[in-house]
FIPALUM-942158 format. One record per residue (C-alpha): residue number from 1; residue in three letters; x, y negated, z negated. Coordinates in steps of 0.1 Angstrom, whole numbers, plus 5000, padded with zeros to 4 digits. Example, Ala and Ser with C-alpha at 12.3 -4.5 7.8 and 13.67 -1.06 7.14 Angstrom:
<node i="1" aa="ALA" c1="5123" c2="5045" c3="4922"/>
<node i="2" aa="SER" c1="5137" c2="5011" c3="4929"/>
END
This chain:
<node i="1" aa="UNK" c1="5099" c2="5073" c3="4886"/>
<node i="2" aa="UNK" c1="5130" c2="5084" c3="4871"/>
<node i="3" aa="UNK" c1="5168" c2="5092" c3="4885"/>
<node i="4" aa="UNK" c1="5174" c2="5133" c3="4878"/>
<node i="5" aa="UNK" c1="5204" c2="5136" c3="4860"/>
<node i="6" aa="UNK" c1="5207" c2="5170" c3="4873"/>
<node i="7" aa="UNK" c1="5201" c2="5163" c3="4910"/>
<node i="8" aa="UNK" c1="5223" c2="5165" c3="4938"/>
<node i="9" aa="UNK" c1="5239" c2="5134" c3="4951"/>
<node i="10" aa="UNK" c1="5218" c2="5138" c3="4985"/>
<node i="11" aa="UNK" c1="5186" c2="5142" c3="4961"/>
<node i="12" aa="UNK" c1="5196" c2="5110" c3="4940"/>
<node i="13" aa="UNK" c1="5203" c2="5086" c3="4975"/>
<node i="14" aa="UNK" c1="5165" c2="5097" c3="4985"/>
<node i="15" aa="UNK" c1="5147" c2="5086" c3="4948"/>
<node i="16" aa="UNK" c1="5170" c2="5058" c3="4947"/>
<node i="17" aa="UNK" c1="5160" c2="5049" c3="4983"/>
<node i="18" aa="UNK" c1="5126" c2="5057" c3="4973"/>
<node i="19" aa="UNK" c1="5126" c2="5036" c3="4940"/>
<node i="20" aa="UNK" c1="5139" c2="5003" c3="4965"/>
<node i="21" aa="UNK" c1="5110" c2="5006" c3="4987"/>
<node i="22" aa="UNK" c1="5085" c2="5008" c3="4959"/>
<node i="23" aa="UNK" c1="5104" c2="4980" c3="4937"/>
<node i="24" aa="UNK" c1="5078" c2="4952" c3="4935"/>
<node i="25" aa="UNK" c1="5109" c2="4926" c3="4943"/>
<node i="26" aa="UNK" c1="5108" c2="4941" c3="4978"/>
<node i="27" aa="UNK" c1="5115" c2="4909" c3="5003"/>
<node i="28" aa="UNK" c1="5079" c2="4917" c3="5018"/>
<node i="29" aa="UNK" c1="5057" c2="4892" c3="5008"/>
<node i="30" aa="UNK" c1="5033" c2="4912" c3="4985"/>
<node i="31" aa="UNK" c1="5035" c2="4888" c3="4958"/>
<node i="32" aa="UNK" c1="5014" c2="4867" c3="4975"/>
<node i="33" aa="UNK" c1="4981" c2="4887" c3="4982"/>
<node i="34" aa="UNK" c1="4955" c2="4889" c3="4957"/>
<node i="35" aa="UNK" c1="4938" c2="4913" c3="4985"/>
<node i="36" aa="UNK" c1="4905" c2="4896" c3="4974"/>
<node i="37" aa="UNK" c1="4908" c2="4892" c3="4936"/>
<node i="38" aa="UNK" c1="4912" c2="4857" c3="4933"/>
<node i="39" aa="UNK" c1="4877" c2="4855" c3="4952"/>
<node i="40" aa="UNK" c1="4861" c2="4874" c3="4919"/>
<node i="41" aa="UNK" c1="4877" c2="4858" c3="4894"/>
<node i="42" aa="UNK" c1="4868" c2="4824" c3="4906"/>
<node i="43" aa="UNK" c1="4833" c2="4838" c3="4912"/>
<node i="44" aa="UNK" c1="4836" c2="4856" c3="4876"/>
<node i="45" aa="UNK" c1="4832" c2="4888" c3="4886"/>
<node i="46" aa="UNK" c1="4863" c2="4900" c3="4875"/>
<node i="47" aa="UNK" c1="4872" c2="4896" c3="4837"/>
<node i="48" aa="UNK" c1="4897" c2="4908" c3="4817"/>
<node i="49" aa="UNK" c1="4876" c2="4930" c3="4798"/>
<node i="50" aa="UNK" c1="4862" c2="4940" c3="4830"/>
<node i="51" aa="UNK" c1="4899" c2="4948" c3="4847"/>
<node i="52" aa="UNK" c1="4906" c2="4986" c3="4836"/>
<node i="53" aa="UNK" c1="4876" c2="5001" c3="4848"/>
<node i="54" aa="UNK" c1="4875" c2="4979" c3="4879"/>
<node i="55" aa="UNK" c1="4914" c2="4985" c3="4887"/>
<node i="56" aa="UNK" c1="4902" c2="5028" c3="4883"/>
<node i="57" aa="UNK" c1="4871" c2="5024" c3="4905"/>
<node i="58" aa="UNK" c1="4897" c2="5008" c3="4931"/>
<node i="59" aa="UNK" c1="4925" c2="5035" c3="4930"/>
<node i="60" aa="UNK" c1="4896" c2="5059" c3="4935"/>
<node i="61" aa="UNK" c1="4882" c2="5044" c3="4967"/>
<node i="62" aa="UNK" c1="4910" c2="5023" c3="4981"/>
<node i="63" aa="UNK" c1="4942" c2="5038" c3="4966"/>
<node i="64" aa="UNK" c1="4925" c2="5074" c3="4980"/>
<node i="65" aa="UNK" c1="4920" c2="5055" c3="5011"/>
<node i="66" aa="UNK" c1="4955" c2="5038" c3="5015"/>
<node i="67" aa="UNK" c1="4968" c2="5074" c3="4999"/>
<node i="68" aa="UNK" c1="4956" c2="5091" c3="5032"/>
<node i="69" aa="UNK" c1="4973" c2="5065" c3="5055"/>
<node i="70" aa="UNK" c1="5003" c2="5065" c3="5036"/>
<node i="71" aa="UNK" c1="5006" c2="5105" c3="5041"/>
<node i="72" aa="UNK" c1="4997" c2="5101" c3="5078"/>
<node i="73" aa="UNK" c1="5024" c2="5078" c3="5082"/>
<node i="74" aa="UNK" c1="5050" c2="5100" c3="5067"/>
<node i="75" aa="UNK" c1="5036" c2="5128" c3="5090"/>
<node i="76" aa="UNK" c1="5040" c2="5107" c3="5116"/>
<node i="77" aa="UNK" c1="5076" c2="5112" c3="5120"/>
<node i="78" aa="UNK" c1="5105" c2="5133" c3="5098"/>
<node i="79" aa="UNK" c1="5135" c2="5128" c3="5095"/>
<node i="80" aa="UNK" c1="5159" c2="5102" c3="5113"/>
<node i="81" aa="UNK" c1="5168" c2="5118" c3="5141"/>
<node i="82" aa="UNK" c1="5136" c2="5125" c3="5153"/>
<node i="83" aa="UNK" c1="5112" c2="5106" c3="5177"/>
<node i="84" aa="UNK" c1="5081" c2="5086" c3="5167"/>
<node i="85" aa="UNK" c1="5048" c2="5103" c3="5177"/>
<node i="86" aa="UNK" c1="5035" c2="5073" c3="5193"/>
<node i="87" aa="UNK" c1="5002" c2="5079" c3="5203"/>
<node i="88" aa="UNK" c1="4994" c2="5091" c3="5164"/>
<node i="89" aa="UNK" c1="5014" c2="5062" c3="5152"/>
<node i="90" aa="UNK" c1="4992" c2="5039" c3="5174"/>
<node i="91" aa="UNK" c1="4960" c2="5056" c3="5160"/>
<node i="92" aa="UNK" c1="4965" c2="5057" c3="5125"/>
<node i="93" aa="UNK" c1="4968" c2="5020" c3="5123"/>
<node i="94" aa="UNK" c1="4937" c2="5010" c3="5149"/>
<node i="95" aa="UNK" c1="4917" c2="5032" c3="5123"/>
<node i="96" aa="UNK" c1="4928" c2="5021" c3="5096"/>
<node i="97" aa="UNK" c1="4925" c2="4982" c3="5115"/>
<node i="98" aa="UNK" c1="4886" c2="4992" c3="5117"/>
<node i="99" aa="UNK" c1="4885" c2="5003" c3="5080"/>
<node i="100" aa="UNK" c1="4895" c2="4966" c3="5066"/>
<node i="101" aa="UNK" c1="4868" c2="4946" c3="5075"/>
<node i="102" aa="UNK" c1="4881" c2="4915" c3="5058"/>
<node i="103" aa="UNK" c1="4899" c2="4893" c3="5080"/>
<node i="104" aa="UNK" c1="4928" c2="4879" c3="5052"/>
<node i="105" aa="UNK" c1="4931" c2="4914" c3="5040"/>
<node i="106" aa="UNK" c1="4937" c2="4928" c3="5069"/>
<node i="107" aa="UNK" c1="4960" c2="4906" c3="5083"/>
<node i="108" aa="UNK" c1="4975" c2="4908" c3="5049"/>
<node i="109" aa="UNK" c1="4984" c2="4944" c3="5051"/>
<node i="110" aa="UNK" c1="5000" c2="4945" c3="5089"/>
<node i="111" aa="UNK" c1="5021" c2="4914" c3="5074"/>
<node i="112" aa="UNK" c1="5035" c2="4938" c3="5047"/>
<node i="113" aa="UNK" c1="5035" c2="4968" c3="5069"/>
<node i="114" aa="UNK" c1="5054" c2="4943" c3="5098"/>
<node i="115" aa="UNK" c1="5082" c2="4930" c3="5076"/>
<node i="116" aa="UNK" c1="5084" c2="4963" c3="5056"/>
<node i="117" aa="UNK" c1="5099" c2="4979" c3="5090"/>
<node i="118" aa="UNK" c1="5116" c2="4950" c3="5098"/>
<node i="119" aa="UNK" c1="5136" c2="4948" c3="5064"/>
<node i="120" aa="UNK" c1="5144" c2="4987" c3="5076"/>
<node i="121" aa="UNK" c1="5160" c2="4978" c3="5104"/>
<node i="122" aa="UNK" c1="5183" c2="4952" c3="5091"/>
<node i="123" aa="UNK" c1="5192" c2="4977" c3="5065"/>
<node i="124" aa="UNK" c1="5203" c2="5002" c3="5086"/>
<node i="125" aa="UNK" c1="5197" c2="5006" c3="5125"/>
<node i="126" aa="UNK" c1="5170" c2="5035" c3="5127"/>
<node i="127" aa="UNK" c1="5157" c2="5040" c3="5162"/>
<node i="128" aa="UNK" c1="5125" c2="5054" c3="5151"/>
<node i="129" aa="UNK" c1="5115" c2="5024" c3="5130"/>
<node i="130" aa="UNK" c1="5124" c2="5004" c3="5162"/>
<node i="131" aa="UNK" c1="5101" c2="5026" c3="5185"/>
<node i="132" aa="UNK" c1="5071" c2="5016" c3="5162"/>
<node i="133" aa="UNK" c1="5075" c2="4986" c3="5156"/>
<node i="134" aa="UNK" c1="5083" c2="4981" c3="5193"/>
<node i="135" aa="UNK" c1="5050" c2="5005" c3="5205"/>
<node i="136" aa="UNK" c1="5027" c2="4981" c3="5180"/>
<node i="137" aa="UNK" c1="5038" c2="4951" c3="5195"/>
<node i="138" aa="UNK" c1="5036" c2="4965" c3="5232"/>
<node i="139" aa="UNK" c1="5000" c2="4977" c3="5225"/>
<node i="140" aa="UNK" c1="4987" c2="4948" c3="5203"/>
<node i="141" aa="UNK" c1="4982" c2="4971" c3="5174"/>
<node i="142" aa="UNK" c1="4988" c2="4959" c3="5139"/>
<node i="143" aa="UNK" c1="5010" c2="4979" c3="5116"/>
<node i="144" aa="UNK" c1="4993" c2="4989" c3="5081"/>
<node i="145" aa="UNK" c1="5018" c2="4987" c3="5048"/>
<node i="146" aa="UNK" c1="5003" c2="5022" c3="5037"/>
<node i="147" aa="UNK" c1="5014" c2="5038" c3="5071"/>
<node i="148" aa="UNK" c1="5047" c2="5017" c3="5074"/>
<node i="149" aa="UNK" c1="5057" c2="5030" c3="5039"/>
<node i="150" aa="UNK" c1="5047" c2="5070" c3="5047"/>
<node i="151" aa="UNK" c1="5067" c2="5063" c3="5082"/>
<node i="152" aa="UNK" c1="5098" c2="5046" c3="5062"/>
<node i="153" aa="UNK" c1="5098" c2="5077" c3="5037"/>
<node i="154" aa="UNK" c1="5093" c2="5102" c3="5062"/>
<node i="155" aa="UNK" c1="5122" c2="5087" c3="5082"/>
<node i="156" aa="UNK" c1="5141" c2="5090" c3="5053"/>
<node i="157" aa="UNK" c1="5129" c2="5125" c3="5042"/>
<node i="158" aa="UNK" c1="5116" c2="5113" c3="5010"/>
<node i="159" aa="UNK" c1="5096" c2="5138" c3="4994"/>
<node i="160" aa="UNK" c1="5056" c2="5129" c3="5003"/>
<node i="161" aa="UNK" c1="5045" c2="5139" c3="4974"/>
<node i="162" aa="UNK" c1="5069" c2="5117" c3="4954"/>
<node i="163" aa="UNK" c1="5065" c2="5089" c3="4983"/>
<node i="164" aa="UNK" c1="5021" c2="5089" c3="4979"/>
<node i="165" aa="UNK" c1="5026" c2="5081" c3="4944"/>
<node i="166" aa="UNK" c1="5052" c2="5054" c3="4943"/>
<node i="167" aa="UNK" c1="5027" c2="5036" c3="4971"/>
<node i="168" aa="UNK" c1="4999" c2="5037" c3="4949"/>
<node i="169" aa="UNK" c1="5021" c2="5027" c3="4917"/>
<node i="170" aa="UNK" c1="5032" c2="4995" c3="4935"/>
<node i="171" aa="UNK" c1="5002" c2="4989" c3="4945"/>
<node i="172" aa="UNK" c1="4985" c2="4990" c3="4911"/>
<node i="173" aa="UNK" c1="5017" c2="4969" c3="4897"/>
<node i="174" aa="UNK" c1="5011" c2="4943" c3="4923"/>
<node i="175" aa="UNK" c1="4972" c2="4941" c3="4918"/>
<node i="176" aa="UNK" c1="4977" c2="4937" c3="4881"/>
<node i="177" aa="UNK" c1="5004" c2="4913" c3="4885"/>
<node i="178" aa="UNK" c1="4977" c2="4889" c3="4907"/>
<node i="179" aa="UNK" c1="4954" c2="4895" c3="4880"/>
<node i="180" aa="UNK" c1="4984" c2="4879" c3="4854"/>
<node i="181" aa="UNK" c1="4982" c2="4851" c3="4877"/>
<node i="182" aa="UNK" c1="4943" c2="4850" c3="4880"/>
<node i="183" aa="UNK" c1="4934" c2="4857" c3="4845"/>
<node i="184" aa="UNK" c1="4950" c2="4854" c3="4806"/>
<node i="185" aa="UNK" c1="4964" c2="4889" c3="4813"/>
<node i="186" aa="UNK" c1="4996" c2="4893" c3="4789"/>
<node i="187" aa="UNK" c1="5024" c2="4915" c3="4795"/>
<node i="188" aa="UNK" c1="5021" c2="4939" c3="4769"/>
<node i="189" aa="UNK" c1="4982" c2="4942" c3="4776"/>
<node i="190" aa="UNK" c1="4992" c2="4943" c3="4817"/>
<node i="191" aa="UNK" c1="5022" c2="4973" c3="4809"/>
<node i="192" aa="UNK" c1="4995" c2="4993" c3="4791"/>
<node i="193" aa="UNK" c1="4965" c2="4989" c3="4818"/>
<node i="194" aa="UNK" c1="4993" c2="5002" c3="4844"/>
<node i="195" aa="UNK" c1="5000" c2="5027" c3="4818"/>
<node i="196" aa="UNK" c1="4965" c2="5038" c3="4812"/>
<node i="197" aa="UNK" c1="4958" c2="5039" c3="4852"/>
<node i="198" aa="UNK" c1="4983" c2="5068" c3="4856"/>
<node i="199" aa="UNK" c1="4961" c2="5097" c3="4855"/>
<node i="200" aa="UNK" c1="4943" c2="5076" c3="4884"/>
<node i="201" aa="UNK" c1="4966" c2="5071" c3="4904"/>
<node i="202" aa="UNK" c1="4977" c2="5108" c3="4904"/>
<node i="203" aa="UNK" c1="4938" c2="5121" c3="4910"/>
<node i="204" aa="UNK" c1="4941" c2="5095" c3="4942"/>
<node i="205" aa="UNK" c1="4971" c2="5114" c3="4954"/>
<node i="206" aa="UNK" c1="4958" c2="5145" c3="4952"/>
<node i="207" aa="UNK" c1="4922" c2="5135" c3="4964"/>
<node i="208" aa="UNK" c1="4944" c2="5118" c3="4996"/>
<node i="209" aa="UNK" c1="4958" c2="5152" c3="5004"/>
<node i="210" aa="UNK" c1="4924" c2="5164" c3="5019"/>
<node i="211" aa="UNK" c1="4906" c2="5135" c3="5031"/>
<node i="212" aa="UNK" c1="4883" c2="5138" c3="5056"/>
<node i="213" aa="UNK" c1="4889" c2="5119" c3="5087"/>
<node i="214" aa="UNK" c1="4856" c2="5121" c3="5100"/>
<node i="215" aa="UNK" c1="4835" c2="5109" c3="5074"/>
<node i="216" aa="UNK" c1="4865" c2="5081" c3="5054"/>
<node i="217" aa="UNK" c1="4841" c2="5051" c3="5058"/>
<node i="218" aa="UNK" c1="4816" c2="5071" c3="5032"/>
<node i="219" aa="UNK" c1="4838" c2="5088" c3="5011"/>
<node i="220" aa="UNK" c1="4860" c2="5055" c3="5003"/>
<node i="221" aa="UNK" c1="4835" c2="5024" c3="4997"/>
<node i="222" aa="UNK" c1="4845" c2="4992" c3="4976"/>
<node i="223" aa="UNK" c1="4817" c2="4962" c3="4993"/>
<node i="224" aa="UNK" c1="4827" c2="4940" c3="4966"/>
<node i="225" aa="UNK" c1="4862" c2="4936" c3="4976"/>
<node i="226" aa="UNK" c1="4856" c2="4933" c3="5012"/>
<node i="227" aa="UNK" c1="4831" c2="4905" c3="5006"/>
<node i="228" aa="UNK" c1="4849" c2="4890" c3="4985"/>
<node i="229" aa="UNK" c1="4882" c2="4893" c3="5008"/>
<node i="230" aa="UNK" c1="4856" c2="4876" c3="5034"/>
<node i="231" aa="UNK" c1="4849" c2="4853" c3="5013"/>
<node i="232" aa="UNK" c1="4880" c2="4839" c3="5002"/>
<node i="233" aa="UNK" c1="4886" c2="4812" c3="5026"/>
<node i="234" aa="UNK" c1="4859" c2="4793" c3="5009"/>
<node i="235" aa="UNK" c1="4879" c2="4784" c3="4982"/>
<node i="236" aa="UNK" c1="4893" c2="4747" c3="4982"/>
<node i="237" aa="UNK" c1="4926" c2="4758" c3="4958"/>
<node i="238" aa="UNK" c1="4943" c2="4789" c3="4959"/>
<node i="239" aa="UNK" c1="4973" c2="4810" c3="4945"/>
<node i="240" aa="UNK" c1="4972" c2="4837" c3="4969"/>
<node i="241" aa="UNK" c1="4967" c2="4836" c3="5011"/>
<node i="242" aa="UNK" c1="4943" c2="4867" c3="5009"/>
END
C-alpha cells in the first residue's frame, strides 16, 4: 500500500495508521507461528516447488475465511467514539473459536488478536478497545487477530476495504516468511511469490464481502493444515510454537 501524495492530512494519518498495523515488525508475536507449516515441511508435504500453488489454495479457503472475520470485526464498531457491540463482538470470535480446530493454531491467533489490542491501548487510550478486551476476558472468550485487526481499523475509521486487504497481505508475508525459515526459500524468489499471490489475495477480499455465515465450514475447507496444526506437537525440534 502506498501514501497518496494528493491525500488529505486526515486521509494520510489513517493509511499511515493502517500501514503500522499491517507492518510485519508489529510487536505481536507473529513471527513466531508457522500456523501449521512447519508440520508439512517436516512431513514433506510442503516443498518449494510446491509453495505458490499451496500459498493460493490457502488465501482462497482461509484468507476468504479470516477475510470475513476481519470485516465483521470492523463492523463491529466505527469510529472511536462509539461503543463496542458486545454481544456481536463476543460471537464473532466463539465462531470463529469453533472454526480452528487445531489447538496451537488456535491459541495462536487469540495470542495475536490479545496483544494486538493491547499494543492499542498503550498507544493511545481507546475505550472501545478496552471494552473488548475487557468483555473477552469477563466471558472467557478468546479474541481472533482477524477480528482484533477489523475492530482496531474500524476504531480508527480505516477504510474496510483498504483494511481486508492489508490483513490478508500480512498474512501472506508472514506465511512466506515461515516458509524462508522452513525451507531454502530466497528473497528474491519469496518477493516474487508474494508478488504473484496478489490477484489472490484481492479475489479473497472480494469473495469475504459475501460469505455466507451459515454454511462457512463448507465453503472454506483446508484438512491439511488443521491436521497438521494438530499434529505439530509431535515434533521433538521446532522453530515455531504453532
Amino acid at each position: 500500500m502506498s501514501i497518496n501524495p494528493s491525500a488529505t492530512p486526515d486521509a494520510a494519518l489513517k493509511q499511515l495508521r493502517l500501514l503500522q498495523l499491517a507492518d510485519s515488525a508489529l510487536p505481536v508475536g507473529a513471527a513466531a507461528h508457522s500456523f501449521g507449516l512447519e508440520m508439512l515441511v517436516a512431513e514433506e508435504a510442503l516443498t518449494v516447488a510446491q509453495l505458490e500453488t499451496f500459498l493460493a489454495d490457502y488465501v482462497a479457503e482461509v484468507g476468504v475465511l479470516e477475510a470475513g472475520f476481519c470485516r465483521a470485526g470492523y463492523a463491529s464498531v466505527a469510529g472511536l467514539e462509539e461503543i463496542l457491540d458486545e454481544a456481536r463482538w463476543l460471537e464473532l470470535n466463539l465462531r470463529l473459536s469453533a472454526l480452528k480446530p487445531a489447538r496451537e493454531s488456535r491459541t495462536a491467533s487469540a495470542m495475536l488478536g490479545r496483544r494486538l489490542l493491547r499494543l492499542l491501548l498503550a498507544l493511545e487510550a481507546w475505550s472501545p478497545v478496552e471494552q473488548a478486551l475487557q468483555s473477552a476476558q469477563q466471558a472467557g472468550v478468546e479474541i481472533h487477530y482477524s477480528t482484533a485487526f477489523g475492530l482496531a481499523s474500524g476504531i480508527l475509521e480505516l477504510d474496510e476495504e483498504a483494511t481486508t486487504l492489508a490483513y490478508l497481505q500480512q498474512m501472506v508475508t508472514g506465511l512466506v516468511s515461515a516458509c524462508q525459515r522452513l525451507l531454502p526459500l530466497g528473497q528474491s524468489e519469496a518477493a516474487r511469490l508474494v508478488w504473484q499471490l496478489k490477484p489472490a489475495l484481492s479475489s479473497a477480499a472480494q469473495l469475504s464481502r459475501s460469505l455466507d455465515w451459515e454454511t462457512i465450514p463448507f465453503q472454506c475447507f483446508i484438512p491439511i493444515v488443521d491436521v497438521a496444526g494438530m499434529r505439530h506437537p509431535i515434533l521433538h525440534t521446532r522453530l515455531f510454537m504453532s
